[in-house]
Every structure is written in C-alpha cells, then in structure tokens.
C-alpha positions as CSV (number, residue, x, y, z in Angstrom):
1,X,0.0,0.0,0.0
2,X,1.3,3.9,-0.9
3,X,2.2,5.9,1.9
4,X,0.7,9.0,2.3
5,X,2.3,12.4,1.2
6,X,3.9,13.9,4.0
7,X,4.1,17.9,4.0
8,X,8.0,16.9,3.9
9,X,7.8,15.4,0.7
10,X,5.8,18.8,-0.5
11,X,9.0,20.6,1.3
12,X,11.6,18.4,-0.5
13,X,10.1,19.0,-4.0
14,X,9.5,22.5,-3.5
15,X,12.5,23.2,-2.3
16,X,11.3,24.9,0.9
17,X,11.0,24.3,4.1
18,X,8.5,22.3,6.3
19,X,6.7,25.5,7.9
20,X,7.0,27.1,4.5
21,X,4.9,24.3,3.3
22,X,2.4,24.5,6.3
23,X,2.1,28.3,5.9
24,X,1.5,28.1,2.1
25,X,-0.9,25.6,2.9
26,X,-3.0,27.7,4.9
27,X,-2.4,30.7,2.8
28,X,-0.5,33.1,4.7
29,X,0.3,36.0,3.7
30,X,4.1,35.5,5.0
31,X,4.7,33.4,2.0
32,X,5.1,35.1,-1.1
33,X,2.3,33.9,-4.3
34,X,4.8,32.3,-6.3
35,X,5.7,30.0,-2.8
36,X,1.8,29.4,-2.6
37,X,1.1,28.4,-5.8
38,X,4.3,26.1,-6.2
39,X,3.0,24.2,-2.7
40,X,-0.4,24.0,-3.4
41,X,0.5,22.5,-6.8
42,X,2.3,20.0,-5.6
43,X,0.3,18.8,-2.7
44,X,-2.6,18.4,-5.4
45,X,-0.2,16.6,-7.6
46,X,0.4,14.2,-4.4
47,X,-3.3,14.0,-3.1
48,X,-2.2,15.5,0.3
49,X,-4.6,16.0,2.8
50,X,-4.5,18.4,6.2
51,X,-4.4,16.8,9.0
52,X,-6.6,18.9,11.2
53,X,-6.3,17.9,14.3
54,X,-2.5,18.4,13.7
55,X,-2.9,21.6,11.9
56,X,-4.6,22.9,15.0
57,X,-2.6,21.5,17.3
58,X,0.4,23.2,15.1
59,X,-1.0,26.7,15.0
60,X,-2.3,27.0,18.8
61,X,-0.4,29.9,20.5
62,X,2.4,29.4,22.8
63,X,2.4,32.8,24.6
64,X,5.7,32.8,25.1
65,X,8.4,35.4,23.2
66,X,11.7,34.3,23.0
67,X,14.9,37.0,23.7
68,X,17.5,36.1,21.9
69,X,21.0,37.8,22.9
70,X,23.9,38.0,21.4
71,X,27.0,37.3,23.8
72,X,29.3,40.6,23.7
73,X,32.8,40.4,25.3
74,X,32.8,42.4,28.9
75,X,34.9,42.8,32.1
76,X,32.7,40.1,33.8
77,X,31.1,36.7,32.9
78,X,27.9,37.7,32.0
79,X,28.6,38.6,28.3
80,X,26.0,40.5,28.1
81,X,26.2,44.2,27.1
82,X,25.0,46.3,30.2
83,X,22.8,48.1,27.6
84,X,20.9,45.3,26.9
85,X,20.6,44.6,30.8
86,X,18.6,47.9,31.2
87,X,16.4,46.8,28.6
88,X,15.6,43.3,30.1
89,X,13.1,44.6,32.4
90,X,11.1,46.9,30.7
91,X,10.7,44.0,27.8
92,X,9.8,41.5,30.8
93,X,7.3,44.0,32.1
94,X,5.8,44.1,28.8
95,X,5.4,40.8,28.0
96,X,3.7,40.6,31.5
97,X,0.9,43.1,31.0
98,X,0.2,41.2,27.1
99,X,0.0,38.3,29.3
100,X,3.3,36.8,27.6
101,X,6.1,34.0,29.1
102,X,9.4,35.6,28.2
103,X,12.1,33.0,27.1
104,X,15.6,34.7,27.4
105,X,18.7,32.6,25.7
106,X,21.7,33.4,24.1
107,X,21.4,33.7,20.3
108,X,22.3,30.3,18.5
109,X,24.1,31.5,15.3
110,X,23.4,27.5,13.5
111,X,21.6,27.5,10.2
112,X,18.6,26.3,12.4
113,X,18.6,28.1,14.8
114,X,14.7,29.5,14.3
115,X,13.4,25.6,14.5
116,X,14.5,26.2,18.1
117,X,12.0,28.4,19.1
118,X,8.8,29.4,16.8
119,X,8.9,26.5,14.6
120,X,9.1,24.0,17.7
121,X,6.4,26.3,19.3
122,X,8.6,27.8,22.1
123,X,7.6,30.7,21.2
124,X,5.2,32.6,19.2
125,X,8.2,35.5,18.1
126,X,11.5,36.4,18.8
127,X,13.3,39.9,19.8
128,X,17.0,40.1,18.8
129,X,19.2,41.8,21.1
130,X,22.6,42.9,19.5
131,X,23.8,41.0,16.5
132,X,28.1,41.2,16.5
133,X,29.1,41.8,13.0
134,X,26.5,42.9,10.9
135,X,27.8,41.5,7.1
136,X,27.2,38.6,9.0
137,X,24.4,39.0,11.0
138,X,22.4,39.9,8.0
139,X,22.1,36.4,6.3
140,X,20.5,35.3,9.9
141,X,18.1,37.9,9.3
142,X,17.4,37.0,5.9
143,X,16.8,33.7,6.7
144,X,13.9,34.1,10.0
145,X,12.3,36.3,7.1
146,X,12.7,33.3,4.4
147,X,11.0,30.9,6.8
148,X,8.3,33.6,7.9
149,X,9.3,33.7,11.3
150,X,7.3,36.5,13.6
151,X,10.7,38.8,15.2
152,X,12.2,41.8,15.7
153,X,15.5,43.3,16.0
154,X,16.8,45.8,18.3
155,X,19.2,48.1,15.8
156,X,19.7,50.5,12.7
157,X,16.7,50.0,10.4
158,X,18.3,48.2,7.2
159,X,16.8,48.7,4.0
160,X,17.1,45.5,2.1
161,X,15.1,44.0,6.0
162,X,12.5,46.7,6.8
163,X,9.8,47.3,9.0
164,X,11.4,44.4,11.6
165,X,13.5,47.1,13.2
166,X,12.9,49.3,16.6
167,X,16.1,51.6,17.2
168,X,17.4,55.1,18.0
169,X,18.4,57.8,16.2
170,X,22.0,57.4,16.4
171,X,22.7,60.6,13.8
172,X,20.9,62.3,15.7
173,X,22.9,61.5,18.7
174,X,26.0,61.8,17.4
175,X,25.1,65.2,16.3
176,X,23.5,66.8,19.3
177,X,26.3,65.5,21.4
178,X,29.0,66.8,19.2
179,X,27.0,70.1,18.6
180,X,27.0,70.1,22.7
181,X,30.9,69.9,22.8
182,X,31.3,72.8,20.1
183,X,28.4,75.2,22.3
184,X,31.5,74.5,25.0
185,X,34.0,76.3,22.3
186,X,35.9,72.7,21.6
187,X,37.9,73.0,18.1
188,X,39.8,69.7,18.4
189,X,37.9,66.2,17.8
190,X,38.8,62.3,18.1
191,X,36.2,59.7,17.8
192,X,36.4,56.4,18.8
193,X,34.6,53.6,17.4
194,X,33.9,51.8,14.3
195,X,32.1,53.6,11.4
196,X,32.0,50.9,8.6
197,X,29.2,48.8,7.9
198,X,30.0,46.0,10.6
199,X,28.5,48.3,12.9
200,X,25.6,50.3,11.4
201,X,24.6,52.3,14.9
202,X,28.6,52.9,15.4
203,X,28.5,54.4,11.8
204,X,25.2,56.2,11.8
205,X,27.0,58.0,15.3
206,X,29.8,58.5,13.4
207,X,27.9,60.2,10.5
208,X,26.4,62.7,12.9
209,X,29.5,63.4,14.6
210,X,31.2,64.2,11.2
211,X,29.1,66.0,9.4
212,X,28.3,68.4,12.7
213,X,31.9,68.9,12.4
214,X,31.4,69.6,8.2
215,X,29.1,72.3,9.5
216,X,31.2,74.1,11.6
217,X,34.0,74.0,9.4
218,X,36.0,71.6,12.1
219,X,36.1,68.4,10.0
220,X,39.6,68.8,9.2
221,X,40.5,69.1,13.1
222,X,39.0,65.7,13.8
223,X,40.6,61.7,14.0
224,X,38.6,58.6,13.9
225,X,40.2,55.4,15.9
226,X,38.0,52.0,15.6
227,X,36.9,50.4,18.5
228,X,34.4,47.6,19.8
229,X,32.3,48.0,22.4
230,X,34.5,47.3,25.3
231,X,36.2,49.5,28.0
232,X,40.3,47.8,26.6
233,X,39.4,48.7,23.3
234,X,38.6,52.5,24.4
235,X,41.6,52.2,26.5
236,X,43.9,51.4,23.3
237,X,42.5,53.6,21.2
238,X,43.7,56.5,24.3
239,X,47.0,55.1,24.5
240,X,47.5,55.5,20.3
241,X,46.4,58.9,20.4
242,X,48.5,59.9,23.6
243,X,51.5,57.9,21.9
244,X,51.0,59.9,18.6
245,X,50.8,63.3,20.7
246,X,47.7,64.2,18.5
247,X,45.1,64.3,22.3
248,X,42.3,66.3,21.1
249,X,39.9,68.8,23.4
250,X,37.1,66.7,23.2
251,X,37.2,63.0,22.4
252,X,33.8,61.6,21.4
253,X,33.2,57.6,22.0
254,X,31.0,55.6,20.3
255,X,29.5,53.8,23.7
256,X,30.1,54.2,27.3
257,X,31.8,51.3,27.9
258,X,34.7,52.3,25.0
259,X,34.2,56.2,27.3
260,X,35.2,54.2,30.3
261,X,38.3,52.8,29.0
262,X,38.8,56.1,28.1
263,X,38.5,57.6,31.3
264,X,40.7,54.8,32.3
265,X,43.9,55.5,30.1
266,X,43.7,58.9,30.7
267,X,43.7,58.6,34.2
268,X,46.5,56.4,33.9
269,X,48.6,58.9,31.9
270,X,47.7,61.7,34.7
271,X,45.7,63.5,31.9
272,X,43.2,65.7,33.8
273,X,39.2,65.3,32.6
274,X,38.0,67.4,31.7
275,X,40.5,70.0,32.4
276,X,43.0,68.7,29.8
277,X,40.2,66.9,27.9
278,X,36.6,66.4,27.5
279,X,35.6,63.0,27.5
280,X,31.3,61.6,26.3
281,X,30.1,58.3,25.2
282,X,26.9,57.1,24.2
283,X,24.1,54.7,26.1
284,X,23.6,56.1,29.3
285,X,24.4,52.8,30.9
286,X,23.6,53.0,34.8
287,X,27.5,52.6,36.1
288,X,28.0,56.1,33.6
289,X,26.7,58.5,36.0
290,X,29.5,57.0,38.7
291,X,32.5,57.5,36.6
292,X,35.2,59.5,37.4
293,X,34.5,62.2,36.7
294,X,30.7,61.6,35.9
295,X,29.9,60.4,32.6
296,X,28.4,62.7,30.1
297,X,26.4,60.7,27.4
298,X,24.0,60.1,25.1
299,X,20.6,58.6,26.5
300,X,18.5,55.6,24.5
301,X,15.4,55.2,26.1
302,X,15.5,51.8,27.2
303,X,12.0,51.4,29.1
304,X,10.3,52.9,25.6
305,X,12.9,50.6,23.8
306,X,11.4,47.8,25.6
307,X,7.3,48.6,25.1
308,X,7.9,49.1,21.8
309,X,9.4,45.8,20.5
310,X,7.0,44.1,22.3
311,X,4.4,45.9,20.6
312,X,5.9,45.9,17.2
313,X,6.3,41.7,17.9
314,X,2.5,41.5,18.9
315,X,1.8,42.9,15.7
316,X,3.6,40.6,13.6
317,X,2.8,38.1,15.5
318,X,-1.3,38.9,14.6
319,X,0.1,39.6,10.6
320,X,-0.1,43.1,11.0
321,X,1.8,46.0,9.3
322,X,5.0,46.7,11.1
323,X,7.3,49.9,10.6
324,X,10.4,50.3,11.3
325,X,11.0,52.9,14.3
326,X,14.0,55.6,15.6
327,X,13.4,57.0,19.1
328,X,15.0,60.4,19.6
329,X,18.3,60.3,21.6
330,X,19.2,62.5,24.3
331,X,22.1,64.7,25.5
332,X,22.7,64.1,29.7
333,X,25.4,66.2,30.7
334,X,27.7,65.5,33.6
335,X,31.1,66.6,34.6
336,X,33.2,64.6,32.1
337,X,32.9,67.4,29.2
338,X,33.4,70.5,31.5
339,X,29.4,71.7,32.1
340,X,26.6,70.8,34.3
C-alpha cells in the first residue's frame, strides 16, 4: 500500500521548508504567491490531505516570546552588554501586561537556529538583542524572514530588511552630542569607534558626529580610531592617540563602555578630565553617572525601547503592518565634558 504524502515530501520537492509548506498551505500571507502556488501545486499533484487535528494543534499559541541575545565580550562573565541589561526589564514588564512568558537565551548563530524556538512552538516570536558583525548578522536575518518567522530586531533600520526594526536615532545623537561639545568652544575632535558597515549604529553616530563637524567647518580638526564596544578597546584607542601626541579637546566615544576605557587610560597617563580633555560616550548605561569624573552621554530610552518591541512583535505576531522605528536620543550632561 502507498504511503501518504507527507508535507516533507511537499518541502523536498518544492524546495522549501516544512513550515514554508504549512504556511502556504494555509495561505499566509508570510509566504510570497509564487511560494503558494508552487505548494499547493504540488500537494494536489500528491493527493495531500491536512491533518486537522495536527494543523490545529500546530498553529495554537504558545504565549511565550523568545529573547535572543547575542554574547558581547565584557569585564565580567555575564557577556551581556550592560545596555541590553537595562532593557531586560522593561521588555519582561511588557510581555507581562500582554500576558506573555518571556524565554531569554543566548542567540544560537546555527543555520537552524529558528526551529529552536517558533517553529518548535517555544515561542510565538523572537526579539534580537545585539547582532556582533552585521555582514554577518544579516544572512540570519534574511533567513527568519525566508521561513516567515514572527521577530524583531533591536538596531539601525536596514533597508534590504524593513519594518522588523525598533532603534534610536544614532545621527541624531551623534550630532546633538558633538553640537553640545562645540556650544563649549571645543575646536579639536577624536572619535572612537567603528564607522564601517559591521556596525551600522557605530557608523550612523559617526555620521552625525562628522558632518556636525562639516558644518562648523572643524572636520579637518578631527581623527577617527576604531573600536568595539568594550572599555580595553577605548583604553587602546587612548593610548594610540596619547603615543601619537595628537590628544584632542574633546574626544567623542561611540559607547560608554569604550568612554570608560577612556576615562581609564587617561587617568592612567595623569591627563586631567575634563580640564585637559573632554571626555562623552553614548548609552547612558547606569554605572556612567559613577564614573570619574561623571559620565556625560547620550541617552537611549531603554524602558520605551522595551514597550515598543514588544508591541511591534505583537503585531507581527497577529500579521499586521510593522514599521520600522527611531526614538530620539538625548544629551545628559555630567562633569566629564566641563558643564553641568
């Protein structure tokens, strides 16, 4: 006697995946009409039939959303970026009030990693925290879209992924806290940080930095140093520009943790901030109001960071229309540039 189709013989001869094939099969939009058609051809062509009781049992609702993070070298063992840490509870609190589990793992960077979680029904969507390089990071995102995965990322909006993005306006940052500096009659500039496409939110800083400098006719007093996120690489990058004699008046870092390695090598060198120097980064992390001296930086609201992937996740989740959003950042001035 035949065996009957399987919706993995549909996915083998399609050349799709299994919850392709169930999606197609039940018309979702997620799939584009080529996908459909092509499925629905073939499960024709092999007599398929639903199985209902599965198919039910397949699309009931987990309530659970999955936080994916991506392990970031730090001074401790948590590997997580202090950033993100802020951001932990106000996603946890909103998950609560939808009435939603929260699953938090480390991001698994295998080719399947999505099986683990909606396609296993662990959870209903996923939020990406941080993402490493980005030339890399982008196939993972390309493929959670390929297999009609419900997520959201925490980052730059990308134009060949939209409207799966919630982030901050990290031109805008860079410019208001640059256009602080010059307001404190600062002519000399050094940034520190990446601005190439590994690190879109590095570069969009940068971008705002640069061209506030353009404006003002400074651009051609200003250095760039790349950098990671971590408080050694700010600490090198210090130590090259100390060993180079070019110290700038104002030296403008990409994150607070790369500020605080910073703050470190200067201290070390017995270069006074900010009398010799002024010194911002970008985050608002909470240890960044008890540096020494106090941290000025750029804020990223991380309570409305939060709410709003949750939101944008419930959406997809219910196959509505999701944009991609920029919060505003803000300036919060402490001692470390000279002015409170």
């Amino acid at each position: 006697m035949k065996e009957k189709a399987t919706s993995f013989d549909i996915a083998h001869l399609a050349g799709v995946s299994q919850s392709t094939v169930s999606r197609a099969l039940n018309n979702s939009s997620l799939v584009n009409q080529e996908t459909r058609e092509r499925v629905q051809r073939i499960a024709r062509e092999l007599n398929y039939k639903v199985d209902k009781n599965a198919s039910n049992l397949r699309l009931q609702k987990s309530s659970t959303i999955a936080l994916l993070l991506f392990e970031d070298p730090t001074s401790d063992d948590s590997m997580i970026n202090p950033f993100f840490l802020a951001m932990l509870g106000s996603i946890t609190r909103a998950c609560a009030q939808a009435n939603y589990d929260l699953l938090v793992s480390f991001q698994n960077l295998e080719d399947d990693w999505h099986a683990e979680y909606e396609d296993s029904n662990k959870a209903d969507g996923i939020i990406l925290l941080g993402y490493g390089d980005y030339t890399d990071y982008q196939n993972k995102v390309a493929q959670l879209e390929s297999q009609g995965t419900h997520f959201v990322r925490w980052g730059a909006p990308d134009e060949k992924h939209p409207g799966i993005s919630i982030g901050c306006d990290n031109f805008q940052g860079g410019e208001s806290i640059t256009q602080h500096l010059i307001s404190q009659g600062k002519t000399t500039f050094a940034f520190i940080g990446d601005n190439g496409d590994h690190a879109p939110e590095f570069k969009a800083r940068f971008t705002g930095y640069y061209r506030t400098l353009l404006a003002h006719g400074l651009d051609k007093n200003s250095s760039q140093f790349d950098a990671i996120s971590t408080e050694d690489a700010g600490s090198e990058a210090i130590r090259g520009l100390i060993e180079a004699g070019e110290l700038p008046q104002a030296i403008v870092c990409a994150s607070d943790l790369i500020a605080m390695g910073a703050l470190r090598a200067l201290r070390q060198a017995k270069i006074k901030v900010p009398d010799d120097v002024a010194v911002v980064g970008y985050d608002n992390i909470a240890v960044s109001a008890y540096t020494t001296p106090a941290l000025t930086t750029v804020q990223q609201n991380t309570k409305l960071a939060g709410e709003l992937l949750v939101s944008a996740l419930l959406k997809a989740i219910n196959n509505e229309e999701v944009d991609d959003y920029l919060m505003p950042a803000e300036v919060i001035v402490r001692q470390s540039c000279g002015s409170q």
